[in-house]
C-alpha positions as YAML, in Angstrom:
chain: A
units: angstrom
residues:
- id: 1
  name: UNK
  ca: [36.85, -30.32, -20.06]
- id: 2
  name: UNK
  ca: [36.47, -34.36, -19.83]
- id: 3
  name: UNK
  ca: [34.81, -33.67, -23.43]
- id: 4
  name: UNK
  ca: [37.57, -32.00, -24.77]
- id: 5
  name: UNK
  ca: [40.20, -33.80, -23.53]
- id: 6
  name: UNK
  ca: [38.28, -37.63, -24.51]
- id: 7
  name: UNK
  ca: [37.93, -35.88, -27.97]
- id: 8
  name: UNK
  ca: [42.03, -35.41, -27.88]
- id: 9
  name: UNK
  ca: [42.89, -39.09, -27.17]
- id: 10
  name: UNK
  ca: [39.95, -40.17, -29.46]
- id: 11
  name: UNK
  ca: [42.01, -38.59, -32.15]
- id: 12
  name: UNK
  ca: [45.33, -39.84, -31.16]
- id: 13
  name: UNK
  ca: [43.87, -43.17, -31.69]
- id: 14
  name: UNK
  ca: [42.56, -42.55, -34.96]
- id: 15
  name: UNK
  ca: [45.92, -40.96, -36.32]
- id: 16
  name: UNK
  ca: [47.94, -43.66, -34.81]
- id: 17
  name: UNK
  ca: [51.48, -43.90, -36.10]
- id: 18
  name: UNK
  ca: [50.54, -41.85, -39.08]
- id: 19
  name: UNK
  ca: [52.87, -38.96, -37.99]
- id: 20
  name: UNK
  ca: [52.31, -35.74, -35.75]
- id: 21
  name: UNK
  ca: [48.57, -34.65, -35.80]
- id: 22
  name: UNK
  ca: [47.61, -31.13, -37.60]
- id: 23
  name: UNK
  ca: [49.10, -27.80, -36.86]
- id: 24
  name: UNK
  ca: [45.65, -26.94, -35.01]
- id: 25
  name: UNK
  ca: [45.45, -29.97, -33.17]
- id: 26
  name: UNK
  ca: [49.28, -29.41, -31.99]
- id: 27
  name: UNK
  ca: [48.07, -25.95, -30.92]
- id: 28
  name: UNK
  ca: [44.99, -26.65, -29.53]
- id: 29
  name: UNK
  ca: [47.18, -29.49, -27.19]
- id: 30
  name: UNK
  ca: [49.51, -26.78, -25.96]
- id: 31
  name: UNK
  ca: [47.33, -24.43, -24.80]
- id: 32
  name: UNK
  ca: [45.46, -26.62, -22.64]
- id: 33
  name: UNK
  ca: [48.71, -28.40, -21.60]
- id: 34
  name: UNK
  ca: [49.86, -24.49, -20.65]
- id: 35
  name: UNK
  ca: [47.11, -23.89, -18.34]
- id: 36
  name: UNK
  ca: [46.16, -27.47, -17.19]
- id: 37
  name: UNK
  ca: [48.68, -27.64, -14.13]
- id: 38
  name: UNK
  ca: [47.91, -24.24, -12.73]
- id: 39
  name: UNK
  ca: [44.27, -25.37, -13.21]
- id: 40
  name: UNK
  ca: [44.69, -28.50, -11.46]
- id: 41
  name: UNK
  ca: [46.40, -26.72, -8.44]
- id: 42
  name: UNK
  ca: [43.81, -24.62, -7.65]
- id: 43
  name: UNK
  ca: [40.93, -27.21, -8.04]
- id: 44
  name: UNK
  ca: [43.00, -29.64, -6.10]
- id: 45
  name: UNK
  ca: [43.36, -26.79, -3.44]
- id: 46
  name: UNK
  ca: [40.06, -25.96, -3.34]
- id: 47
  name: UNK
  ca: [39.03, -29.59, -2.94]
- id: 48
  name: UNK
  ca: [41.50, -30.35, -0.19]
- id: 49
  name: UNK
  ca: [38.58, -30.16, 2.66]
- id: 50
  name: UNK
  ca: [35.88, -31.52, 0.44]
- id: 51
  name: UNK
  ca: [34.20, -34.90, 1.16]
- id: 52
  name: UNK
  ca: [34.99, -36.75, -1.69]
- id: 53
  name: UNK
  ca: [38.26, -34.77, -2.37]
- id: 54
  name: UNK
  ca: [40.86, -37.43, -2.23]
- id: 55
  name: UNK
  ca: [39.16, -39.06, -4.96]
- id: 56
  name: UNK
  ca: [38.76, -35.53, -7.07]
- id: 57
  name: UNK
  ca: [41.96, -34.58, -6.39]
- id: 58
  name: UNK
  ca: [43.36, -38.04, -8.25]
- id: 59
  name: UNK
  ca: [41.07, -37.09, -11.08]
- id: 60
  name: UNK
  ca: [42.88, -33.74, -11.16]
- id: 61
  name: UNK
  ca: [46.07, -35.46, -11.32]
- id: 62
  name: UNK
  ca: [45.41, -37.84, -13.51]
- id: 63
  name: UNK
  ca: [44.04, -35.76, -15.85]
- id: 64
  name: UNK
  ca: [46.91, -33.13, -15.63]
- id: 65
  name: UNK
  ca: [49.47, -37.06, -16.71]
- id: 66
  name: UNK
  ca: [47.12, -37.42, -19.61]
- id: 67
  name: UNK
  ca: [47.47, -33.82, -20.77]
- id: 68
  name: UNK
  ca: [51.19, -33.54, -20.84]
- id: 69
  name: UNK
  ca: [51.46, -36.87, -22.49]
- id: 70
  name: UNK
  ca: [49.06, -36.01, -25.48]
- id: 71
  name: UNK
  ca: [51.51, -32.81, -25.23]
- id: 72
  name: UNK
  ca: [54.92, -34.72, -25.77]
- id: 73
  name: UNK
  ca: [53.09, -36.32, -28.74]
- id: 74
  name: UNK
  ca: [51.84, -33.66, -30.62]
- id: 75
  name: UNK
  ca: [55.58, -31.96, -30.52]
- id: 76
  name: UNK
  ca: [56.58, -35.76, -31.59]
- id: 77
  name: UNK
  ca: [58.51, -36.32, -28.36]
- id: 78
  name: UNK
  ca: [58.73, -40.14, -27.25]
- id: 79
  name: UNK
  ca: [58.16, -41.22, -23.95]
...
């Protein structure tokens, strides 16, 4: 998943301000973006009695922020 979703902002560097990315870029974005906070609830449940899980759980979180922002800019949706 940390793959994918480096991949994702790699890209949205390289296209920049040069418009909305591809149709299968926009596509791929929402249907991570559709499943990413039920995802995130569940790991951060699971996590809740885990040893290092207040420090997983912000990973969760953070990575859940990052998702629906690359979202907003693939439909072309400012901040």
């Amino acid at each position: 998943m940390k793959t994918v979703l480096f991949s994702l902002v790699m890209l949205s560097f390289a296209v920049g301000c040069a418009g909305a990315p591809p149709k299968r870029i926009q596509s791929a974005i929402d249907t991570m973006n559709r499943y990413m906070p039920e995802y995130v609830a569940e790991a951060n449940e699971a996590l809740a009695d885990h040893a290092d899980g207040e420090r997983l759980i912000g990973i969760g979180e953070r990575l859940r922020i990052a998702m629906d922002a690359l979202d907003r800019w693939a439909k072309g949706e400012s901040e």
